[in-house]
mmCIF entry with sequence, helices, sheets and N, C-alpha, C, O atoms, coordinates in Angstrom:
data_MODEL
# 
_entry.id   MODEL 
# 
_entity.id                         1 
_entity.type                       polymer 
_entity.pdbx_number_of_molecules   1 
# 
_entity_poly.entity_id                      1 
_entity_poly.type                           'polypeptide(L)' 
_entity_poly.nstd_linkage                   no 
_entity_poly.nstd_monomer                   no 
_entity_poly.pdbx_seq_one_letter_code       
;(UNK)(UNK)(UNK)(UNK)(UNK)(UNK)(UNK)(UNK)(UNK)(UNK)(UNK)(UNK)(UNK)(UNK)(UNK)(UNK)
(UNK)(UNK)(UNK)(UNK)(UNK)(UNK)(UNK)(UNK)(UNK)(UNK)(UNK)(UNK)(UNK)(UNK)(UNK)(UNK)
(UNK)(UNK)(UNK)(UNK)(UNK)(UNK)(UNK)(UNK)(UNK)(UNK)(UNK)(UNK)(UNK)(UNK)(UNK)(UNK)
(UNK)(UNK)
;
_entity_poly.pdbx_seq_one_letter_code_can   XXXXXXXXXXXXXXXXXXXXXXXXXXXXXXXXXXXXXXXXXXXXXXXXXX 
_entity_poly.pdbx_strand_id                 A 
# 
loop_
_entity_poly_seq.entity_id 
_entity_poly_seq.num 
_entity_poly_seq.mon_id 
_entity_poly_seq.hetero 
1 1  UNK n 
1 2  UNK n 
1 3  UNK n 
1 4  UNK n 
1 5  UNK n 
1 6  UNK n 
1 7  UNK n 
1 8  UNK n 
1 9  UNK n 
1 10 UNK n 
1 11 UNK n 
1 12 UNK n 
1 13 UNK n 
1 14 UNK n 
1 15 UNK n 
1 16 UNK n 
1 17 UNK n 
1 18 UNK n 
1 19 UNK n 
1 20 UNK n 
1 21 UNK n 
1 22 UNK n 
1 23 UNK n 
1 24 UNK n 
1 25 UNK n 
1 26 UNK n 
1 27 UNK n 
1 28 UNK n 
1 29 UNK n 
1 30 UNK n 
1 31 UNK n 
1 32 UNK n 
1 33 UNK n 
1 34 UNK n 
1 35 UNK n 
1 36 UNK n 
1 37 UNK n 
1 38 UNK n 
1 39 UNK n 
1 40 UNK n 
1 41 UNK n 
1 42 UNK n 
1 43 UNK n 
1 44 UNK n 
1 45 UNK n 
1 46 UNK n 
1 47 UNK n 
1 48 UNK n 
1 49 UNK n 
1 50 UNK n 
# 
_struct_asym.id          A 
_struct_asym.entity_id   1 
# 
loop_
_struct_conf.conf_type_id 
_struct_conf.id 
_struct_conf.pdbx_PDB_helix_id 
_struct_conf.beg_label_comp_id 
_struct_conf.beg_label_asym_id 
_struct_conf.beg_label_seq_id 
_struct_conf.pdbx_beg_PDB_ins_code 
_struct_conf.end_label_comp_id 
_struct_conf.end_label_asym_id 
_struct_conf.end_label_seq_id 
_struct_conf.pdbx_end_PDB_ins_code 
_struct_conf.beg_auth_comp_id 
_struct_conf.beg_auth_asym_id 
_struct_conf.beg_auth_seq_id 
_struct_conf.end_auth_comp_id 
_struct_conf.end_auth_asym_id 
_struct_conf.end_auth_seq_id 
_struct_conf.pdbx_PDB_helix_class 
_struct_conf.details 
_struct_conf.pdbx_PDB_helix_length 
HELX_P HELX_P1 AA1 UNK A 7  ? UNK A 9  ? UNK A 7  UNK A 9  5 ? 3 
HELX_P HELX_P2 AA2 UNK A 26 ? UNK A 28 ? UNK A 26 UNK A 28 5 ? 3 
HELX_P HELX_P3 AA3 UNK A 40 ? UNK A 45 ? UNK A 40 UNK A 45 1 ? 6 
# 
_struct_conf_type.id          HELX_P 
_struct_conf_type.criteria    ? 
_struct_conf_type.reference   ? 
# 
_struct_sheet.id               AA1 
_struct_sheet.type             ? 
_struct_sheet.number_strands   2 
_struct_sheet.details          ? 
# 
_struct_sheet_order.sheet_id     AA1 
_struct_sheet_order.range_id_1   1 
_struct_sheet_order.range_id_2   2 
_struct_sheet_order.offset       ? 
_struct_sheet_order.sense        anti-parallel 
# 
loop_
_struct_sheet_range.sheet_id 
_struct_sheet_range.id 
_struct_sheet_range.beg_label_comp_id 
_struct_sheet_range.beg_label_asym_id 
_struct_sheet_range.beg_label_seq_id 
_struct_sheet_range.pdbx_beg_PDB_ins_code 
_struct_sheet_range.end_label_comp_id 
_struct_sheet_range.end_label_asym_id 
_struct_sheet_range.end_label_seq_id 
_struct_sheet_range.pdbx_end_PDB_ins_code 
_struct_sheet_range.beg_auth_comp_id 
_struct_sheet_range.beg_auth_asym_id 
_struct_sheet_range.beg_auth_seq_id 
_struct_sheet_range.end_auth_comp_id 
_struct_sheet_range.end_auth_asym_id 
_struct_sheet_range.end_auth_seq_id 
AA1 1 UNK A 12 ? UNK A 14 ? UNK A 12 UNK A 14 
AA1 2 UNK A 21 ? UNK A 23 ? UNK A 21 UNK A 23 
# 
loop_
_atom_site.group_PDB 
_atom_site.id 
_atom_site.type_symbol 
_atom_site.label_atom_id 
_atom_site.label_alt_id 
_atom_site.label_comp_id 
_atom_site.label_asym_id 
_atom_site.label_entity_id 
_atom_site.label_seq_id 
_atom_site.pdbx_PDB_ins_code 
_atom_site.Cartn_x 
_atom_site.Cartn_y 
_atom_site.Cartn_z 
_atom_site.occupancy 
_atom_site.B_iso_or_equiv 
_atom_site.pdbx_formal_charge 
_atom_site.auth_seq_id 
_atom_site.auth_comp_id 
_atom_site.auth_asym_id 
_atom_site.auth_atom_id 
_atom_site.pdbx_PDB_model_num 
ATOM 1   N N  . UNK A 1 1  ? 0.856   -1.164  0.000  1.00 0.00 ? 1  UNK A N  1 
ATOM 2   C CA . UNK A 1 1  ? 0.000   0.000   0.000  1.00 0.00 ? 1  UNK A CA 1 
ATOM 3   C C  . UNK A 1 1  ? 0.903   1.229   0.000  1.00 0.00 ? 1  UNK A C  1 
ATOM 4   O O  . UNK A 1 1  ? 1.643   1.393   0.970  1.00 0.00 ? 1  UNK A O  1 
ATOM 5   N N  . UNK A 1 2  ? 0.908   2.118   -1.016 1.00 0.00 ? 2  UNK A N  1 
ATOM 6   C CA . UNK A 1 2  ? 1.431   3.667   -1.175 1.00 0.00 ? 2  UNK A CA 1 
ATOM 7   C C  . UNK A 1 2  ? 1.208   4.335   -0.229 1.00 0.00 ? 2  UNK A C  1 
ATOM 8   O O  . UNK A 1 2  ? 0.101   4.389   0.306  1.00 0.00 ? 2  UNK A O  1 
ATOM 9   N N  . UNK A 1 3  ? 2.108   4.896   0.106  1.00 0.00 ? 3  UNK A N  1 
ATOM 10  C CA . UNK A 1 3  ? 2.274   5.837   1.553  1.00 0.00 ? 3  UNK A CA 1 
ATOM 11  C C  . UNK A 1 3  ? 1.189   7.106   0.620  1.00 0.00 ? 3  UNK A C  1 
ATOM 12  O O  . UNK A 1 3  ? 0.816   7.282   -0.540 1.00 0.00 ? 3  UNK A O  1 
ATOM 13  N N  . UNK A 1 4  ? 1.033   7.709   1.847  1.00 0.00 ? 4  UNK A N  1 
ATOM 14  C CA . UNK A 1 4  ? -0.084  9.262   1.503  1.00 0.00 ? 4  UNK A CA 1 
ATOM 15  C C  . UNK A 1 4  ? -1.468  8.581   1.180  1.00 0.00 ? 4  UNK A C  1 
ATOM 16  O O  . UNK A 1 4  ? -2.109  9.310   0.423  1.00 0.00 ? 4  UNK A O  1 
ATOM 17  N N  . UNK A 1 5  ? -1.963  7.727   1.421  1.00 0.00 ? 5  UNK A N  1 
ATOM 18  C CA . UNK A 1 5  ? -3.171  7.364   1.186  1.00 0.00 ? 5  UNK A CA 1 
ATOM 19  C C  . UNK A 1 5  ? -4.491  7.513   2.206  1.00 0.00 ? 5  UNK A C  1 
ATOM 20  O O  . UNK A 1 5  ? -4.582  6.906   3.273  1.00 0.00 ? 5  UNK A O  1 
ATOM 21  N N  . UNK A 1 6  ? -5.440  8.385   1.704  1.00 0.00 ? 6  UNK A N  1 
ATOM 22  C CA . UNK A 1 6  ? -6.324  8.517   2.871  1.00 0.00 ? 6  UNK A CA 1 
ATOM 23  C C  . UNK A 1 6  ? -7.179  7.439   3.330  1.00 0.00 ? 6  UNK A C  1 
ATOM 24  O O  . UNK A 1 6  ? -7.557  6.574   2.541  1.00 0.00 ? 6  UNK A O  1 
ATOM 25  N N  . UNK A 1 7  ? -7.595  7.431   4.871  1.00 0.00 ? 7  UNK A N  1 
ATOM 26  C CA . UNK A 1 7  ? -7.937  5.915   5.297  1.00 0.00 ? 7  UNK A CA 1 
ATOM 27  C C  . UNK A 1 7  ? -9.309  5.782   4.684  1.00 0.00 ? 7  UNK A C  1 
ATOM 28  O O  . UNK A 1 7  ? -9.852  4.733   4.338  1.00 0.00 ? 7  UNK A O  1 
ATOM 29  N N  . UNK A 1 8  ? -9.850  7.181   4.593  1.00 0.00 ? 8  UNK A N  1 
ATOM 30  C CA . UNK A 1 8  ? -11.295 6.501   3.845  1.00 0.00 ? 8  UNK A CA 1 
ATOM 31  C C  . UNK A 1 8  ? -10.699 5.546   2.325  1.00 0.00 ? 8  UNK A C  1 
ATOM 32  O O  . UNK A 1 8  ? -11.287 4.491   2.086  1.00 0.00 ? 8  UNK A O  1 
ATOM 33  N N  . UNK A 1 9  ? -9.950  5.836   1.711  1.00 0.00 ? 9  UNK A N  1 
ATOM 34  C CA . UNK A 1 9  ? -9.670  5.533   0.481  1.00 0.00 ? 9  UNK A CA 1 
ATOM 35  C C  . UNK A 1 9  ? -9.213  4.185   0.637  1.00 0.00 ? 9  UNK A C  1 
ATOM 36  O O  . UNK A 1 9  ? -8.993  3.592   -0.419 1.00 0.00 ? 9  UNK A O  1 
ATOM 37  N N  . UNK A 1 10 ? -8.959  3.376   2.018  1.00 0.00 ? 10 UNK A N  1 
ATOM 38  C CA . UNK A 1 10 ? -8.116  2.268   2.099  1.00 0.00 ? 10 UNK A CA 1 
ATOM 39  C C  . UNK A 1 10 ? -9.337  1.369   1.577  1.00 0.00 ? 10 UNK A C  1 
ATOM 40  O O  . UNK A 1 10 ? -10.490 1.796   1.518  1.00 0.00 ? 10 UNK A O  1 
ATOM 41  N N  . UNK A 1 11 ? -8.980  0.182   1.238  1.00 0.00 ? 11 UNK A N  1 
ATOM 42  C CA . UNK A 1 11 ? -9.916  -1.234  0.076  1.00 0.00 ? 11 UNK A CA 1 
ATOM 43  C C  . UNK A 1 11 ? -10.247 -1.467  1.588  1.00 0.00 ? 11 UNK A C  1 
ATOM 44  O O  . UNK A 1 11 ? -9.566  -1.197  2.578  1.00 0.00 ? 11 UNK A O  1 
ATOM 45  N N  . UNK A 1 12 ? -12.070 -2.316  1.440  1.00 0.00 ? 12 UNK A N  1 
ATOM 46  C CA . UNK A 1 12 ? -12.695 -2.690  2.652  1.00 0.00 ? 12 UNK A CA 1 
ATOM 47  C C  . UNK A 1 12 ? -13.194 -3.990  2.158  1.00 0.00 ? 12 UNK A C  1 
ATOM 48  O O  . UNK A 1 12 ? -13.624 -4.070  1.007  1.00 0.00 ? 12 UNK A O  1 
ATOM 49  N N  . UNK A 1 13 ? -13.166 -5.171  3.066  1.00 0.00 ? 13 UNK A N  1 
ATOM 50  C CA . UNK A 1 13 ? -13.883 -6.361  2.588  1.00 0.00 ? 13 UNK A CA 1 
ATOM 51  C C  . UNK A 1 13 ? -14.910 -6.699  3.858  1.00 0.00 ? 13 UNK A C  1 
ATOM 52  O O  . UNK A 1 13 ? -14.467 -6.306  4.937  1.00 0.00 ? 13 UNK A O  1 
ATOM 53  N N  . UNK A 1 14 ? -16.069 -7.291  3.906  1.00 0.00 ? 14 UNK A N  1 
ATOM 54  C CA . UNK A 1 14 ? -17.230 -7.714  4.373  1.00 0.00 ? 14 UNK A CA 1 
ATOM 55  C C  . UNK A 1 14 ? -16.720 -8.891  5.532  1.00 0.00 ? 14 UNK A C  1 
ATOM 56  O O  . UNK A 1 14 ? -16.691 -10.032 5.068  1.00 0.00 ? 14 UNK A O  1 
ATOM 57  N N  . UNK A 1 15 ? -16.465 -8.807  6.444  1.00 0.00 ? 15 UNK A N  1 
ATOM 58  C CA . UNK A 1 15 ? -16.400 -10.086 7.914  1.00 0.00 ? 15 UNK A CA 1 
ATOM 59  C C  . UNK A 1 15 ? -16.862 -10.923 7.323  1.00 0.00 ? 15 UNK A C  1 
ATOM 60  O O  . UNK A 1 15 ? -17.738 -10.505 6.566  1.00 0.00 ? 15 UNK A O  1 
ATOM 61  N N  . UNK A 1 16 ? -16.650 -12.339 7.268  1.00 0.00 ? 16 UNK A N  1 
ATOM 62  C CA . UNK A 1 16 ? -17.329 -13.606 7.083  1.00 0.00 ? 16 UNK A CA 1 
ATOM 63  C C  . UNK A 1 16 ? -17.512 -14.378 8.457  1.00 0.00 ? 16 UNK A C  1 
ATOM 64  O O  . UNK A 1 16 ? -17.804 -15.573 8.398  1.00 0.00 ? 16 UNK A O  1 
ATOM 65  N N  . UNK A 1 17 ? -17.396 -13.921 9.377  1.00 0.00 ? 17 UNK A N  1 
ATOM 66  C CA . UNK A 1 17 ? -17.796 -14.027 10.914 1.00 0.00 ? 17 UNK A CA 1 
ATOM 67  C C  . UNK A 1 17 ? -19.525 -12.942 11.538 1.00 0.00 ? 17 UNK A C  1 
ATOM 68  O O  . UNK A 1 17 ? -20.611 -13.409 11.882 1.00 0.00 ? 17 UNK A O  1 
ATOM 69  N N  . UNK A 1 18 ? -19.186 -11.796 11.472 1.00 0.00 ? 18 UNK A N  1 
ATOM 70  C CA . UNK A 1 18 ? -20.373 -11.085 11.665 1.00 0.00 ? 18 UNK A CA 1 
ATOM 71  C C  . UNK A 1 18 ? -20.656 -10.289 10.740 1.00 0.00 ? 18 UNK A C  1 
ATOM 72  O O  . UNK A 1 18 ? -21.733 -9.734  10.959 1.00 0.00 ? 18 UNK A O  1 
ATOM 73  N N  . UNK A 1 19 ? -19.993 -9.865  9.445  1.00 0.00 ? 19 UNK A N  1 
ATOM 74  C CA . UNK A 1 19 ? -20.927 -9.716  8.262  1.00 0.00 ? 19 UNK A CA 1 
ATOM 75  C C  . UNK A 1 19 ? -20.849 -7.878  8.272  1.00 0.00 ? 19 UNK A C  1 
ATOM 76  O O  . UNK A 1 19 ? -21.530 -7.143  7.557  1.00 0.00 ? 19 UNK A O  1 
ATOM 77  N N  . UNK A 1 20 ? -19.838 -7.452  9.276  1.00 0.00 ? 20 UNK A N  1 
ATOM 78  C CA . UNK A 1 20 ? -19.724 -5.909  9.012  1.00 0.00 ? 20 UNK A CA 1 
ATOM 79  C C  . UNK A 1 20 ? -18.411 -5.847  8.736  1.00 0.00 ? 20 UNK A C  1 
ATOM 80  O O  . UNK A 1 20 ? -17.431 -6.508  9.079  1.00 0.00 ? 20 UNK A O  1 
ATOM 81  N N  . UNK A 1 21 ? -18.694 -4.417  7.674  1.00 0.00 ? 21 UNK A N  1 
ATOM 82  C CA . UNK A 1 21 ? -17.274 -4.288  6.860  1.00 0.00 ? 21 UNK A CA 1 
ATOM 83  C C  . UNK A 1 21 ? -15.887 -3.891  7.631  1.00 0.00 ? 21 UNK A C  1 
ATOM 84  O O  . UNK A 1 21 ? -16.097 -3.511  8.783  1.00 0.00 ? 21 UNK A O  1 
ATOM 85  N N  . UNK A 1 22 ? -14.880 -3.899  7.342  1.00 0.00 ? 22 UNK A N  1 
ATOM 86  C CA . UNK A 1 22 ? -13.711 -3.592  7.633  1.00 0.00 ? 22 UNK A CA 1 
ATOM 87  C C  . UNK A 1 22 ? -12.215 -3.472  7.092  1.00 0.00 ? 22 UNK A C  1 
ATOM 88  O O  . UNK A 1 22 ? -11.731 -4.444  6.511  1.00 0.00 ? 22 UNK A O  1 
ATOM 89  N N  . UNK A 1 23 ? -11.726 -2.709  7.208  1.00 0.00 ? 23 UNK A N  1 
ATOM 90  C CA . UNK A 1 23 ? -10.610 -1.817  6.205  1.00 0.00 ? 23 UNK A CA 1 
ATOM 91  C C  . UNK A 1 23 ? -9.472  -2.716  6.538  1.00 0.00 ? 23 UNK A C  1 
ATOM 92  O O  . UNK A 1 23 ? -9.411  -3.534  7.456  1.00 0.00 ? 23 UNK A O  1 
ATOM 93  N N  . UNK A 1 24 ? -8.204  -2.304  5.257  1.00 0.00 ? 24 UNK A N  1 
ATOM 94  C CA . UNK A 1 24 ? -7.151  -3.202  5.333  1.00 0.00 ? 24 UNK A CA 1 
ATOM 95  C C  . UNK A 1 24 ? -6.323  -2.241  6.446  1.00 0.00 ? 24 UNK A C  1 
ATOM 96  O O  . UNK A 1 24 ? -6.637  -1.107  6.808  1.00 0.00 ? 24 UNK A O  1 
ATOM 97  N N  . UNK A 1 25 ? -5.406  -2.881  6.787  1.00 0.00 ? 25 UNK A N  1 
ATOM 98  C CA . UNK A 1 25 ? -4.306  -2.913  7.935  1.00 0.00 ? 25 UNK A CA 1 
ATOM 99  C C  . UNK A 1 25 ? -3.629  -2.896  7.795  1.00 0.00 ? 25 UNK A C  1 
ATOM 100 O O  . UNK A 1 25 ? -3.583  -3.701  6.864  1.00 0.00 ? 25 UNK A O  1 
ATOM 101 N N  . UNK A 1 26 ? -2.243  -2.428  8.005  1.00 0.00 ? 26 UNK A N  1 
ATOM 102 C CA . UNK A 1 26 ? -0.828  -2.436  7.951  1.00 0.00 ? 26 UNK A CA 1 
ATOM 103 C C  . UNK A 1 26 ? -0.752  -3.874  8.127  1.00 0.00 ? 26 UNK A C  1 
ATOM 104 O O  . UNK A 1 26 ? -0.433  -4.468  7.097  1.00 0.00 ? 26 UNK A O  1 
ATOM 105 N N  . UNK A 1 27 ? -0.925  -4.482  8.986  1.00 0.00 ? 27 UNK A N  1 
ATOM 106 C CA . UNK A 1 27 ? -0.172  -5.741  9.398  1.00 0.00 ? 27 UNK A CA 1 
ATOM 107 C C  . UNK A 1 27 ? -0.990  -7.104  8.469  1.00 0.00 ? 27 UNK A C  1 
ATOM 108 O O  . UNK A 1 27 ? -0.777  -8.315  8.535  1.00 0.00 ? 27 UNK A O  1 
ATOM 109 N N  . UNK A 1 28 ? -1.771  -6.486  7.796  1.00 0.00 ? 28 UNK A N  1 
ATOM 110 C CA . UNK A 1 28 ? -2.456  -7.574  6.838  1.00 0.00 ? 28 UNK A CA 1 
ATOM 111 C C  . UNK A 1 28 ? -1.605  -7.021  5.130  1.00 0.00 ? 28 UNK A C  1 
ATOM 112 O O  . UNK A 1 28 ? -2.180  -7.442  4.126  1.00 0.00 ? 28 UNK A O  1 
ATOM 113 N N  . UNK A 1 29 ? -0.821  -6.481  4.989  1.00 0.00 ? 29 UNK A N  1 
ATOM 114 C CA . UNK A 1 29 ? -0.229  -5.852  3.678  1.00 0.00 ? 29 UNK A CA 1 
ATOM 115 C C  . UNK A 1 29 ? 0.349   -6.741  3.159  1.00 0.00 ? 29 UNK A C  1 
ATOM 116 O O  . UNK A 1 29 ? 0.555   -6.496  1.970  1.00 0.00 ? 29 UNK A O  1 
ATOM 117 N N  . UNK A 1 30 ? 0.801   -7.884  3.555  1.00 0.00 ? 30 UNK A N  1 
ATOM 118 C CA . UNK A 1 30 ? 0.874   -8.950  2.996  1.00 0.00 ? 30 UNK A CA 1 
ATOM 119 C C  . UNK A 1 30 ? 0.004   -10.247 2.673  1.00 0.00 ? 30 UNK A C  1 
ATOM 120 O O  . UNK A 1 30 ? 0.334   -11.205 1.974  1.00 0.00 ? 30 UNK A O  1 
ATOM 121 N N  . UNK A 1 31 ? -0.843  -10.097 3.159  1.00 0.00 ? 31 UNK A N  1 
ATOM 122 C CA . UNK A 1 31 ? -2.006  -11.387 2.956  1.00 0.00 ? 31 UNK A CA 1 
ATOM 123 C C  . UNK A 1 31 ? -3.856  -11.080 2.894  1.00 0.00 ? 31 UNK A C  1 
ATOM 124 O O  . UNK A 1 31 ? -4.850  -11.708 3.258  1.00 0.00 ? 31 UNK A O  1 
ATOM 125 N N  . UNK A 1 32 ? -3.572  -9.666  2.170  1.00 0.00 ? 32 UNK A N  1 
ATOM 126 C CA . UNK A 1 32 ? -4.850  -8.945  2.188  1.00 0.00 ? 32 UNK A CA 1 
ATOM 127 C C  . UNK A 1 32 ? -5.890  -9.640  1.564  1.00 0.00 ? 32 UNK A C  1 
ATOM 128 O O  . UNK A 1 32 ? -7.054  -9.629  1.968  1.00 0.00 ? 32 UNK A O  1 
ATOM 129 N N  . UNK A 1 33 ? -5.378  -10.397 0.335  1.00 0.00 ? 33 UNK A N  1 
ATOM 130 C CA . UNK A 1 33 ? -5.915  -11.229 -0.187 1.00 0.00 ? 33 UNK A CA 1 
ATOM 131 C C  . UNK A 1 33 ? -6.519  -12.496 0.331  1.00 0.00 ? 33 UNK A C  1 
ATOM 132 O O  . UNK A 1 33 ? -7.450  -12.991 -0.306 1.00 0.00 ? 33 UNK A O  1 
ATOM 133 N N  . UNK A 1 34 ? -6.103  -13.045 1.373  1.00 0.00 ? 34 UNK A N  1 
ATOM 134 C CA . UNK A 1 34 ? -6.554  -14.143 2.682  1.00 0.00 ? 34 UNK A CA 1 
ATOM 135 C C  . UNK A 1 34 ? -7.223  -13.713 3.534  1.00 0.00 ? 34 UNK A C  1 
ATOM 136 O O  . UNK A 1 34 ? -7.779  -14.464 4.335  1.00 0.00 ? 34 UNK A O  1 
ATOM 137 N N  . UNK A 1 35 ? -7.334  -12.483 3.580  1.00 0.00 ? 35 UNK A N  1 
ATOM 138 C CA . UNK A 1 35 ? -7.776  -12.103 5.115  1.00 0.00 ? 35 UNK A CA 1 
ATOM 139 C C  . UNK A 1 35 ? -9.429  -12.020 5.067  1.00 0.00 ? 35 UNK A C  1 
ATOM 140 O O  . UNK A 1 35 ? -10.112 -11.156 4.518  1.00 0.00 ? 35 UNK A O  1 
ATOM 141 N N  . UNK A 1 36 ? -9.777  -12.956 5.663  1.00 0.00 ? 36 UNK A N  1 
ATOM 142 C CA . UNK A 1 36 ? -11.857 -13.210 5.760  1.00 0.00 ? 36 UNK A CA 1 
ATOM 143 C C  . UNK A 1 36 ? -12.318 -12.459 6.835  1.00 0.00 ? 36 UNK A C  1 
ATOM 144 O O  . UNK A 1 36 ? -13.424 -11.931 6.722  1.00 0.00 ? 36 UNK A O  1 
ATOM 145 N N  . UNK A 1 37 ? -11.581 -12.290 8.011  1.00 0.00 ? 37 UNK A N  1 
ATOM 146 C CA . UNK A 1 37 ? -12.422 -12.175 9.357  1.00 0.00 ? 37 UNK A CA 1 
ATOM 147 C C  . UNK A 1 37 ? -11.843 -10.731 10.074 1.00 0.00 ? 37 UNK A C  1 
ATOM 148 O O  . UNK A 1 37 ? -10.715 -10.264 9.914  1.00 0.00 ? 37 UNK A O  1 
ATOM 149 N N  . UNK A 1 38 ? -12.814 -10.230 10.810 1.00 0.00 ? 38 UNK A N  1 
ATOM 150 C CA . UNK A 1 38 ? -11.985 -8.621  11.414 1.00 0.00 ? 38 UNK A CA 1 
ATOM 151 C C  . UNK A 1 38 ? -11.339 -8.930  12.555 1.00 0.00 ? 38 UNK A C  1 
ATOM 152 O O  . UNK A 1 38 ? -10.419 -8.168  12.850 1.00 0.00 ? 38 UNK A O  1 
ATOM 153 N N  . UNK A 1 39 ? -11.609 -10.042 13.449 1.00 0.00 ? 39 UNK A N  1 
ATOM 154 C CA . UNK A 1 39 ? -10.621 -10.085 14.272 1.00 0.00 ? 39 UNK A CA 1 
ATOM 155 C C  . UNK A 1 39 ? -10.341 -11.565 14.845 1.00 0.00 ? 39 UNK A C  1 
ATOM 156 O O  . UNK A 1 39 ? -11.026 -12.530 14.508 1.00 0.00 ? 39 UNK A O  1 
ATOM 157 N N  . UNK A 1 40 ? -9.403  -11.632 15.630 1.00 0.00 ? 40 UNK A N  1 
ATOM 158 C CA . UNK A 1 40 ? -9.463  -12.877 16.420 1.00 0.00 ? 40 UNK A CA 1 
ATOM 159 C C  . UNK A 1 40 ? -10.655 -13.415 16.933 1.00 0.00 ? 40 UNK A C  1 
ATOM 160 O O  . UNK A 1 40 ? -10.653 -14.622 17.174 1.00 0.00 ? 40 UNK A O  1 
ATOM 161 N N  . UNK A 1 41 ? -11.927 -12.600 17.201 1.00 0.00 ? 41 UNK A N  1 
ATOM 162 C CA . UNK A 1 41 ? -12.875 -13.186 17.948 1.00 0.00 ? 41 UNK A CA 1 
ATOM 163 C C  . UNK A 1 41 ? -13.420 -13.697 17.021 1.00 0.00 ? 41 UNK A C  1 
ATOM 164 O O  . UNK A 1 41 ? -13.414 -14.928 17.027 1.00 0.00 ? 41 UNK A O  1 
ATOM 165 N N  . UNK A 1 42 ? -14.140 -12.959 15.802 1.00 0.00 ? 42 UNK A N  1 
ATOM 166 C CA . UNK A 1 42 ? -14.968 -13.670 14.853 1.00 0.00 ? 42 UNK A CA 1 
ATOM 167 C C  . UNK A 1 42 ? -14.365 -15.157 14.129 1.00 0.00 ? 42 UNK A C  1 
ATOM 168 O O  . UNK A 1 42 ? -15.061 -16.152 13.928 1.00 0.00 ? 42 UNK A O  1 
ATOM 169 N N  . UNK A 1 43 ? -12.843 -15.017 13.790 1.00 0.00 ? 43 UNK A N  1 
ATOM 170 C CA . UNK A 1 43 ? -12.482 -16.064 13.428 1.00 0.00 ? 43 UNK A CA 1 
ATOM 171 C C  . UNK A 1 43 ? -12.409 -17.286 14.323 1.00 0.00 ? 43 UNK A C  1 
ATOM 172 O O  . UNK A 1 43 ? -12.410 -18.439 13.893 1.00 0.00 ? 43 UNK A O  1 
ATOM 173 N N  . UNK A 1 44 ? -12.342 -16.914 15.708 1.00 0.00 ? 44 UNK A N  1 
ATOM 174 C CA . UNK A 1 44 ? -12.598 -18.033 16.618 1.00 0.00 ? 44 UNK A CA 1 
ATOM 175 C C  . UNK A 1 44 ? -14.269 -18.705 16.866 1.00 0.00 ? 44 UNK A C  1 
ATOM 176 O O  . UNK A 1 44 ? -14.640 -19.861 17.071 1.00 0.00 ? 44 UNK A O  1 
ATOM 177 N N  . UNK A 1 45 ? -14.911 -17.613 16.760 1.00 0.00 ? 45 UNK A N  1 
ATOM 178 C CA . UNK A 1 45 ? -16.442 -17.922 16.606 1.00 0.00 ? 45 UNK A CA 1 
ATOM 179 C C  . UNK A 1 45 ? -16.961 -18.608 15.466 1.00 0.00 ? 45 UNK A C  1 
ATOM 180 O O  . UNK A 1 45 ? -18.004 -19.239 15.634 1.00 0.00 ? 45 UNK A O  1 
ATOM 181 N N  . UNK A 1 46 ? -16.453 -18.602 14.392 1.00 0.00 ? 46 UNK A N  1 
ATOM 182 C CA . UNK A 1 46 ? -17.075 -19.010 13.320 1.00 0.00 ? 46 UNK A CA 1 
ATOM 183 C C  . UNK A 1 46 ? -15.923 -20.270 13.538 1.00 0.00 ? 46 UNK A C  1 
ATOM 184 O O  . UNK A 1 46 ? -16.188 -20.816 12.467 1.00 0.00 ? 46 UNK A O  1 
ATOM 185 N N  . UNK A 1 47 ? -15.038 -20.986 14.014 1.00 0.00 ? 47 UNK A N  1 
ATOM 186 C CA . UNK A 1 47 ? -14.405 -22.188 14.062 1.00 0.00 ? 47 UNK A CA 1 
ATOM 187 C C  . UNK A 1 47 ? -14.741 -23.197 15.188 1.00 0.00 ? 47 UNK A C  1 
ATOM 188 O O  . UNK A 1 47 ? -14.248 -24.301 15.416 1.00 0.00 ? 47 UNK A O  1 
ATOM 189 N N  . UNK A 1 48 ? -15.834 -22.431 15.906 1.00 0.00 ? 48 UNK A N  1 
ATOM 190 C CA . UNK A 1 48 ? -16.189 -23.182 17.215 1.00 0.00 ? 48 UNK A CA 1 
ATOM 191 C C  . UNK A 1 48 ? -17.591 -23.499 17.129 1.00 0.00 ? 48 UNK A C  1 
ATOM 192 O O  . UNK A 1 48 ? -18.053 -24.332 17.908 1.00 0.00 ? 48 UNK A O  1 
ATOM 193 N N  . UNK A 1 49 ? -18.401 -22.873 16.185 1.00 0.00 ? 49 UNK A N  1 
ATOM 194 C CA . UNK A 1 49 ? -19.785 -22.620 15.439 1.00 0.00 ? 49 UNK A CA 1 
ATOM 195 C C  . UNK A 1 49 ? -19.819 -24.504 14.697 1.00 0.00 ? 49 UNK A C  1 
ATOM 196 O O  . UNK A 1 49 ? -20.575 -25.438 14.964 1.00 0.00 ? 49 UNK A O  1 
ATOM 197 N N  . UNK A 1 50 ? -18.922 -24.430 13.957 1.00 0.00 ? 50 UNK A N  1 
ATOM 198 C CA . UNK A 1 50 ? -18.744 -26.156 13.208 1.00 0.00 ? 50 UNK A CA 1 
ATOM 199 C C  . UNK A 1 50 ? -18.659 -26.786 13.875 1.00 0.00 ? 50 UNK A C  1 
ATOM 200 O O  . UNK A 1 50 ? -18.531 -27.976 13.586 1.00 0.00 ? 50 UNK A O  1 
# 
């Protein structure tokens, strides 16, 4: 991700845990493309759900 970029402008993908949106991250700049869930909780919820 290009430095100077405003955060509204940052790419947002949809939770596949609770289904509300959420923006990319510095620490996801490498695997933005993998990234399904907004946080540790949802991804633990939706693995304990099965």
């Amino acid at each position: 991700m290009p430095h100077g970029v405003k955060k509204s402008d940052l790419p947002q993908k949809t939770c596949q845990g609770c289904g509300l949106p959420f923006t990319w991250r510095k620490k996801w700049e490498k695997v933005w493309a993998e990234v399904r869930y907004c946080s540790d909780r949802c991804r633990r919820a939706k693995k304990s759900a099965r």
